[in-house]
N, C-alpha and C positions, 0 to 999 in steps of 0.2 A: 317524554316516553322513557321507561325505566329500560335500561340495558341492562343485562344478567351481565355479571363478572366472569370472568376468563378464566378461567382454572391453571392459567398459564400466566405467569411473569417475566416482564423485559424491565422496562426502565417503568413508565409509565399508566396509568388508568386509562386513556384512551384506545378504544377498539378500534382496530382494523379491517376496513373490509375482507371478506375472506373468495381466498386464492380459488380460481379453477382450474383452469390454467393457461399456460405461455408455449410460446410461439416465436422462434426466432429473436425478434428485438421486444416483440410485444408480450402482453399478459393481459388477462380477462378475469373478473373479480366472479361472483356467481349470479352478479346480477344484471353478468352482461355486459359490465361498463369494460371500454379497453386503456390500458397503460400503454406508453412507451418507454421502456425499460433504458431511459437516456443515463443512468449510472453503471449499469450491470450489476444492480442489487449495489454492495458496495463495492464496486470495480472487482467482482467474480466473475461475471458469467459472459466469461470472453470470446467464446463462439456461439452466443445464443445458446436460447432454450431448444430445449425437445431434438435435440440433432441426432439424426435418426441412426447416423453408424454410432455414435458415441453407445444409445440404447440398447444396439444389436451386439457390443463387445460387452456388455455387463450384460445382458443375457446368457451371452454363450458362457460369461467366467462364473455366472449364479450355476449355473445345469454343472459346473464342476467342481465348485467349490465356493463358499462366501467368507470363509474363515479357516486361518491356520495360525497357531501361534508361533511367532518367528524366532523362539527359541525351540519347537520342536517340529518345524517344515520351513525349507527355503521353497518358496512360488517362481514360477514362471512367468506368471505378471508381476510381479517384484523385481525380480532380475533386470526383465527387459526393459522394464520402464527407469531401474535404475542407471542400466548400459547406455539407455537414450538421455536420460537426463546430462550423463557425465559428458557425453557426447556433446552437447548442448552448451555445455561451461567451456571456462576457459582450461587450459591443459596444467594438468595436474591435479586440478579438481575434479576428483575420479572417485571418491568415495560417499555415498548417497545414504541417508538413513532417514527413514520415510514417517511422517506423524500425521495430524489429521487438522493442523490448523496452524497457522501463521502463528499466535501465543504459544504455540508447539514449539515451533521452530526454532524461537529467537531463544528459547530457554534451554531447547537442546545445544545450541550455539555458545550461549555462555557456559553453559558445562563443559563440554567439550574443549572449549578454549581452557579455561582454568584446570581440566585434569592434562592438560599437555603443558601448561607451564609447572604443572608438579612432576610430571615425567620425564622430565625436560632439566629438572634442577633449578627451576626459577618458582619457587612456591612463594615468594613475596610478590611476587604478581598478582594482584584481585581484583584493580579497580576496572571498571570499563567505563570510561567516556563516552557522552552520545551527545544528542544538540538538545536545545532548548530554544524552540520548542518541538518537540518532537512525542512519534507514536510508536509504540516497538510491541505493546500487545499487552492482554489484562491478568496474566496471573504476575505474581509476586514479585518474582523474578524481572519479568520484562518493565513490569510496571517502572521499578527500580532504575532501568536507565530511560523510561518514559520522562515527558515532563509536558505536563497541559492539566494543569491545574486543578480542574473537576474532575478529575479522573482519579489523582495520583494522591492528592490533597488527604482526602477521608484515610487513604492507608499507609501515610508515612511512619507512623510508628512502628507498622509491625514489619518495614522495609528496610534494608541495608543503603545510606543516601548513597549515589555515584554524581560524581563531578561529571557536570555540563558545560560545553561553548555553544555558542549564540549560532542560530544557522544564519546562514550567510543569503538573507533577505534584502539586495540590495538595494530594491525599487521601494521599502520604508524606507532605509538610510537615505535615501539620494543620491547611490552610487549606479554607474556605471555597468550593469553586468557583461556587456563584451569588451571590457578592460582586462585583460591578466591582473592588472595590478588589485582590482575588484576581489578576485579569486583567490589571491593568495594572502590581501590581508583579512581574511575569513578563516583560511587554512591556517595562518601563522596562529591565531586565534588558539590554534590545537597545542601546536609546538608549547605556548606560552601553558598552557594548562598540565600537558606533561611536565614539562621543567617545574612546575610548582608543586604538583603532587609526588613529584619524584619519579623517573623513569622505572626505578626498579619494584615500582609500585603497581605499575599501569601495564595492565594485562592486555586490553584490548580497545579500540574504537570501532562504534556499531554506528552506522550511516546509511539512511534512504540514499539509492542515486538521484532519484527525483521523491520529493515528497511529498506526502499519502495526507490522511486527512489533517494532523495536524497544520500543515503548512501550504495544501490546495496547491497540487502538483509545480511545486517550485522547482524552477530546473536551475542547477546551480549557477555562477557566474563561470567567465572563462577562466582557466587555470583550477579554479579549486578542487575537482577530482584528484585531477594525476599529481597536485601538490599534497594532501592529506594523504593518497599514498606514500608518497617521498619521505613523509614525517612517517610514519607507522616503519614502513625501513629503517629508516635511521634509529630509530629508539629503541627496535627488536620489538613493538606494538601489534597485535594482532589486527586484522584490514577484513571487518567485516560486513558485507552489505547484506540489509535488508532489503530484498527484493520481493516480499511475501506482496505486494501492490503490482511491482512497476513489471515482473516476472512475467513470463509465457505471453510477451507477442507486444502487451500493452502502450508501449514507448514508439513502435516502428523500430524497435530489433528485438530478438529472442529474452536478452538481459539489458536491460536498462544501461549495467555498466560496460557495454560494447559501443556507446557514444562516444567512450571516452579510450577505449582499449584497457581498462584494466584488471588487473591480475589480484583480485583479492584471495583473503585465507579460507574465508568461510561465505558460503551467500545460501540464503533462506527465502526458499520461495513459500507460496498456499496460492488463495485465492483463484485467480485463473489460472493456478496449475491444474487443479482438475473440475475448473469453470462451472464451480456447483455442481455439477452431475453425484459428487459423492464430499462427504471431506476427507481434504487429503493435501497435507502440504510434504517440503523436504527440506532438511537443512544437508549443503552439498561441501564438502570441507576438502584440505588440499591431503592427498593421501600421506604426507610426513607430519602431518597433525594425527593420523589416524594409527597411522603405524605406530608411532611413538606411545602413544596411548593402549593401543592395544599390546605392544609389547611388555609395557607394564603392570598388566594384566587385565584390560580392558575397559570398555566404555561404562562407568557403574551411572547407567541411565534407562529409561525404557518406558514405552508405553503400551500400553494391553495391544490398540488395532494398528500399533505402525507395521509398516508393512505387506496390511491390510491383501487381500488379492481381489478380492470386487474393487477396492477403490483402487487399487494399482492397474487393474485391466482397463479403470475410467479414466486412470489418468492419461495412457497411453493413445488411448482412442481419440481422447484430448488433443495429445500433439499431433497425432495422425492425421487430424483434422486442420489445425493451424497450420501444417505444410502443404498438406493437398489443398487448399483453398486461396495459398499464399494469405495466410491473415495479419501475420505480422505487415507485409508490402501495403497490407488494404488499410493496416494502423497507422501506417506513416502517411500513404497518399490523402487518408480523410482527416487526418488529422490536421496536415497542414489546412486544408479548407475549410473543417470543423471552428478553430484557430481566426481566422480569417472573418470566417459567421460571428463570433464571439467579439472581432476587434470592431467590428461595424455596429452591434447593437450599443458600444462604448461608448461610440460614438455619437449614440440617439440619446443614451441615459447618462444622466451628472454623475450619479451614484456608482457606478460601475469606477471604479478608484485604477483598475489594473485586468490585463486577463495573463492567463500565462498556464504554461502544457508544452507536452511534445509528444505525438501521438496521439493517441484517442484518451489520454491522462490529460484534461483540459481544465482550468478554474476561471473567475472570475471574481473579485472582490468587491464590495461593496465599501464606499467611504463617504464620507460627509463632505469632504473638500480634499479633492484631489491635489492642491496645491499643498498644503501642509501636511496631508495622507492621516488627518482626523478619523476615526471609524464612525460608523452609525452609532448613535446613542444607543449602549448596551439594554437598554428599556425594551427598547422596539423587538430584541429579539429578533434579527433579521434574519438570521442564518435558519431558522423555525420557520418564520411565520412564511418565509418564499417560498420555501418547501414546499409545505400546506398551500398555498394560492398555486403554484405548480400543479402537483398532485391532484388536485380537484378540477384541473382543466386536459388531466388526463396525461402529465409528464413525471415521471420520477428522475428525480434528481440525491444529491447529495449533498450535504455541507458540516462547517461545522467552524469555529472561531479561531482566527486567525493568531491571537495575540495570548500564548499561554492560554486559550480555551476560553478567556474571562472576558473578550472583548475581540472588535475585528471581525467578519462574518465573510466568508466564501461558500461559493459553490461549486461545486464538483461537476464537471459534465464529463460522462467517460462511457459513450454507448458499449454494447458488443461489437466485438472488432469485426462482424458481416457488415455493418453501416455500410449500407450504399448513400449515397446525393442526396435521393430522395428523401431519407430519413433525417440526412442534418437539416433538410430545408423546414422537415417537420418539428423537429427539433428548435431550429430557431424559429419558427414559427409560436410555436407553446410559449417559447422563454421571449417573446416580444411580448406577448397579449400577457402574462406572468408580470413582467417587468412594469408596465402599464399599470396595471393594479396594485402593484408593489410600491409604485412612487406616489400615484394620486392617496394611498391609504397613509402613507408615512409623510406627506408636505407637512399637513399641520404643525407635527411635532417638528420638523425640521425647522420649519420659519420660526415657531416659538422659541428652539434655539438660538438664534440667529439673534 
């Protein structure tokens, strides 16, 4: 049967069933069928859908306004939600400037950074270090300290290269990650990168606390937070985390980096900042970044809807909602048993190589042999094709390749943080019968490897 083309483009020709809508953790296409929203779209939609106060606070902000531009009106959902956010960081991090997307953010971030190392008297400061492999967001800018190969590959030319260290994935190596000693030689990894590129070089290091798709919520080893701080101190390095994934609840704390207690320059949230209901991310910076900068005669940055006041009044209603429900407390409790579901199906299947998460930011890898930590024959398209076998049994999930993008396949599981028991049970429930079909379809090729 012929399908009429979409008048709409993403990546690919394949149609999509079409949305009616959601509900809580779930969603209903128009033909009735139901999903279980077991990713939150891609780890957004952190209080569910359709939450009825979130509705009722973008109603009352429509009836008074939907647009101001934030060079000619300050809002009272701006404000507030920026007073709440600051409130939310760590101290000192008190200055809030609002965009509409996580590639928003991290590019407000690098600007930001670099016009305070020129206010500042260190204008040989430009580079920024990030990890490889890592995801930081799709315009030019972010791309630049991005590194996952299919992504970054097609626009190298028209990108400024920034020097990479290796993220500190210790279960390939064969190390230890509740070693310190794990932790720090991943961090020193940094050290040694600075000192090559030259301190007076290196503007700043941008780091997931836990990371997001490129890496399938790897939580770091012991020690290498609070040591990669240590180094960004010592060298006068700017300390900034991307938090646009791991942000507003998702980890079982507020910020991801509250695991660890620390104190960065700069942290950039989106995604379940304002949980789908509108976009809208923030990048939250330490006010002697901002000061300096603006005493110099200001932030020369800006976007048409930051600011925004419908999506500022969504955001808030957002958090209103993650404290009145205690969401982040429900992140941490299901998560560990979410975690738990995930380490028992490992156990039924060869393939499943690793799982790993903290909170409702949960993965699972797929490998050919766990012993030597071989990936699936990049053929198979495993990170795809489970998806699709998920998805048609009624589960959205997430993935995407482990190894620079080109190889390795993980899956993302990272409900809405309401997930009650009953939901992971349904959840692992999908991801058995999934998994099942997943191995009887790929043996052939496996054994003919073999």
């Amino acid at each position: 049967m012929n399908v009429k083309p979409s008048h709409l483009f993403y990546q690919g020709r394949e149609r999509k069933p079409v949305l009616d809508q959601a509900r809580g953790v779930y969603m209903w296409d128009v033909d009735g069928k139901r999903y279980l929203d077991g990713s939150s779209g891609a780890m957004v939609c952190n209080i569910g859908h359709s939450n009825e106060n979130v509705l009722e606070a973008m109603r009352r902000q429509m009836e008074k306004s939907t647009f101001g531009y934030r060079l000619h009106f300050e809002t009272e959902a701006s404000e507030k939600l920026a007073a709440k956010t600051a409130a939310l960081c760590p101290e000192g991090l008190n200055r809030v400037f609002f965009v509409s997307g996580g590639s928003e953010a991290v590019e407000s971030a690098l600007k930001l950074a670099r016009q305070y190392a020129l206010a500042t008297g260190e204008g040989s400061r430009w580079k920024i270090i990030s990890r490889a492999p890592s995801y930081h967001g799709c315009t030019l800018g972010a791309l630049a300290i991005t590194s996952y190969a299919p992504l970054t590959d097609p626009f190298a030319p028209m990108m400024q290269a920034m020097p990479k260290v290796p993220a500190p994935r210790a279960y390939l190596d064969g190390l230890d990650p509740e070693d310190e000693a794990t932790g720090h030689h991943y961090a020193d990894m940094l050290e040694a990168k600075i000192v090559e590129e030259g301190p007076e070089s290196v503007l700043a290091f941008v780091v997931e606390p836990i990371g997001g798709a490129s890496t399938g919520a790897l939580v770091p080893p012991n020690g290498y937070m609070e040591r990669v701080q240590e180094i960004c101190r010592r060298y006068g390095v700017l300390f900034i985390l991307d938090e646009v994934m791991t942000g507003a609840g998702r980890t079982g704390k507020f910020l991801a980096s509250e695991h660890w207690g620390l104190e960065p320059d700069i942290i950039v949230m989106s995604k379940g900042f304002a949980a789908g209901y509108v976009p809208l991310g923030a990048m939250v910076a330490h006010e002697r970044l901002v000061e300096a900068v603006l005493d110099a005669g200001g932030f020369l940055h800006g976007y048409t809807y930051a600011g925004n006041p419908l999506a500022c009044a969504a955001g808030l209603a957002v958090i209103d909602e993650i404290e009145r429900q205690d969401l982040v407390g429900n992140a941490a409790r299901m998560g560990v048993k979410l975690k738990e579901r995930l380490e028992g199906l490992m156990q039924r299947y060869a393939i499943i190589g690793d799982v790993r998460g903290r909170g409702l930011l949960t993965a699972f890898e797929f490998m050919a042999d766990r012993g030597s930590k071989a990936p699936l024959p990049r053929h198979l398209n495993a990170f795809n094709r489970f998806v699709q076998i998920a998805y048609d049994k009624g589960l959205i999930v997430y993935s995407r390749r482990t190894r620079d993008g080109t190889e390795g396949d993980h899956i993302i599981i990272a409900p809405p943080m309401i997930a009650s028991e009953t939901h992971l049970d349904e959840i692992t429930e999908m991801l058995d019968a999934s998994l099942a079909d997943f191995t009887a379809e790929i043996r052939p090729a496996l054994e003919q490897a073999v």
